[in-house]
C-alpha positions as CSV (number, residue, x, y, z in Angstrom):
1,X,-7.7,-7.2,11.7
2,X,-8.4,-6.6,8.0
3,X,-10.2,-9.6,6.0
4,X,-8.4,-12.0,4.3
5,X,-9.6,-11.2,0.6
6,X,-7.2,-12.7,-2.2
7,X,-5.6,-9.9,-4.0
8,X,-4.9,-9.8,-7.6
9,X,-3.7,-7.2,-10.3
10,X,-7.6,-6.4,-11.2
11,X,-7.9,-5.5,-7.0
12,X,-8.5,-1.7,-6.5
13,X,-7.0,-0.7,-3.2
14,X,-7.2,2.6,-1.3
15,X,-5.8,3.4,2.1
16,X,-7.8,4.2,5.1
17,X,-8.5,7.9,5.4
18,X,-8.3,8.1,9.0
19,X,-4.5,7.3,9.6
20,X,-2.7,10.3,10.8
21,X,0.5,10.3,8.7
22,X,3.6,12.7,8.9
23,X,6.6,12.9,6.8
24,X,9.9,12.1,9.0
25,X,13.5,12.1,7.3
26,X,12.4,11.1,3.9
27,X,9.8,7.9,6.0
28,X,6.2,8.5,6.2
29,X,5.4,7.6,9.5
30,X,1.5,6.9,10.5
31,X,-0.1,6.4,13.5
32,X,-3.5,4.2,13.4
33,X,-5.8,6.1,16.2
34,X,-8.3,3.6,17.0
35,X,-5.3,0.9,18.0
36,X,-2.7,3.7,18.6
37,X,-0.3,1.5,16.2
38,X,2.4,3.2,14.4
39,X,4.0,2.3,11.3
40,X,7.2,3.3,9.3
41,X,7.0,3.7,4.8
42,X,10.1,4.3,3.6
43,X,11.2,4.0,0.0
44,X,8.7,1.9,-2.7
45,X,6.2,1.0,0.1
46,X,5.7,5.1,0.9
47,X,5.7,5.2,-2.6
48,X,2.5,2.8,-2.7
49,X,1.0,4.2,0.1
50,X,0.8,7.4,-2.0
51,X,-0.2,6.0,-5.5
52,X,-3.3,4.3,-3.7
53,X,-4.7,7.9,-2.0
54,X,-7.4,7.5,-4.7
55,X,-8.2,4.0,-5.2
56,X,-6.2,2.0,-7.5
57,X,-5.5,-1.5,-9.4
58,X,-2.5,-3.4,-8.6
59,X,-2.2,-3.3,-12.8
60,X,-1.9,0.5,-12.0
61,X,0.5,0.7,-8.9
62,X,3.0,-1.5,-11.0
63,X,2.7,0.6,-14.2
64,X,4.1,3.2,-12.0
65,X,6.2,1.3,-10.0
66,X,7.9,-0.4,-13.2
67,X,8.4,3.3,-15.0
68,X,10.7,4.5,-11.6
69,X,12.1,1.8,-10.0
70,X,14.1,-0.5,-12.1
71,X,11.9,-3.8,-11.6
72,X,10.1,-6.6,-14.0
73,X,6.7,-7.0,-14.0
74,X,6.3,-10.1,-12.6
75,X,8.6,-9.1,-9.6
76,X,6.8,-5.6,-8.8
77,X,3.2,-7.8,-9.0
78,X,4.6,-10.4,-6.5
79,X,6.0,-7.5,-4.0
80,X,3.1,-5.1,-4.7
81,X,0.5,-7.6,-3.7
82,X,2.7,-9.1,-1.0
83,X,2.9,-5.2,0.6
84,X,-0.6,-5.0,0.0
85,X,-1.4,-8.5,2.0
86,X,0.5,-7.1,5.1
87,X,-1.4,-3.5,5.0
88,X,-4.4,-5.4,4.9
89,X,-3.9,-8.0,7.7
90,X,-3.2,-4.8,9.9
91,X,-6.6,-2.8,8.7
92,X,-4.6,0.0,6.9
93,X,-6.0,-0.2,3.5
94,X,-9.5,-1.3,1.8
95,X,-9.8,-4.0,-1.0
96,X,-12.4,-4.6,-3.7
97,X,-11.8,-7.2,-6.2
């Protein structure tokens, strides 16, 4: 689905606009209309999915990350961009290096 652009901590992300997402039980759930795919956010990864409404670095996401989750730098860039990959092999989110 989405292209396979190598993602660093300099990539700006932003999700697509046209998801349809509803809050669930503390989840985020979202529903893709043009493949009527659903997918579940719960915890840091709703948490991501919020911080990149308006377009953001990786370097960004993890500044917030780091200051409310416990985690290392190194360890919220590896997840981060890892989360990222996923969301963009499925066409959720747009990349610009």
């Amino acid at each position: 689905m989405g292209d396979s652009i190598a993602i660093t901590e300099a990539s700006r992300i932003g999700r697509r606009n046209d998801m349809l997402a509803q809050e669930v039980e503390g989840a985020t759930v979202m529903t893709d209309v043009a493949t009527g795919y659903y997918y579940g956010l719960e915890s840091t990864a709703r948490r991501i999915w919020e911080l990149i409404e308006q377009p953001k670095s990786v370097s960004e996401i993890c500044s917030v990350l780091e200051a409310e989750f416990e985690v290392d730098s190194g360890t919220c860039e590896a997840d981060v961009i890892e989360f990222l990959h996923r969301m963009n092999q499925e066409g959720l989110v747009h990349i610009a290096a």
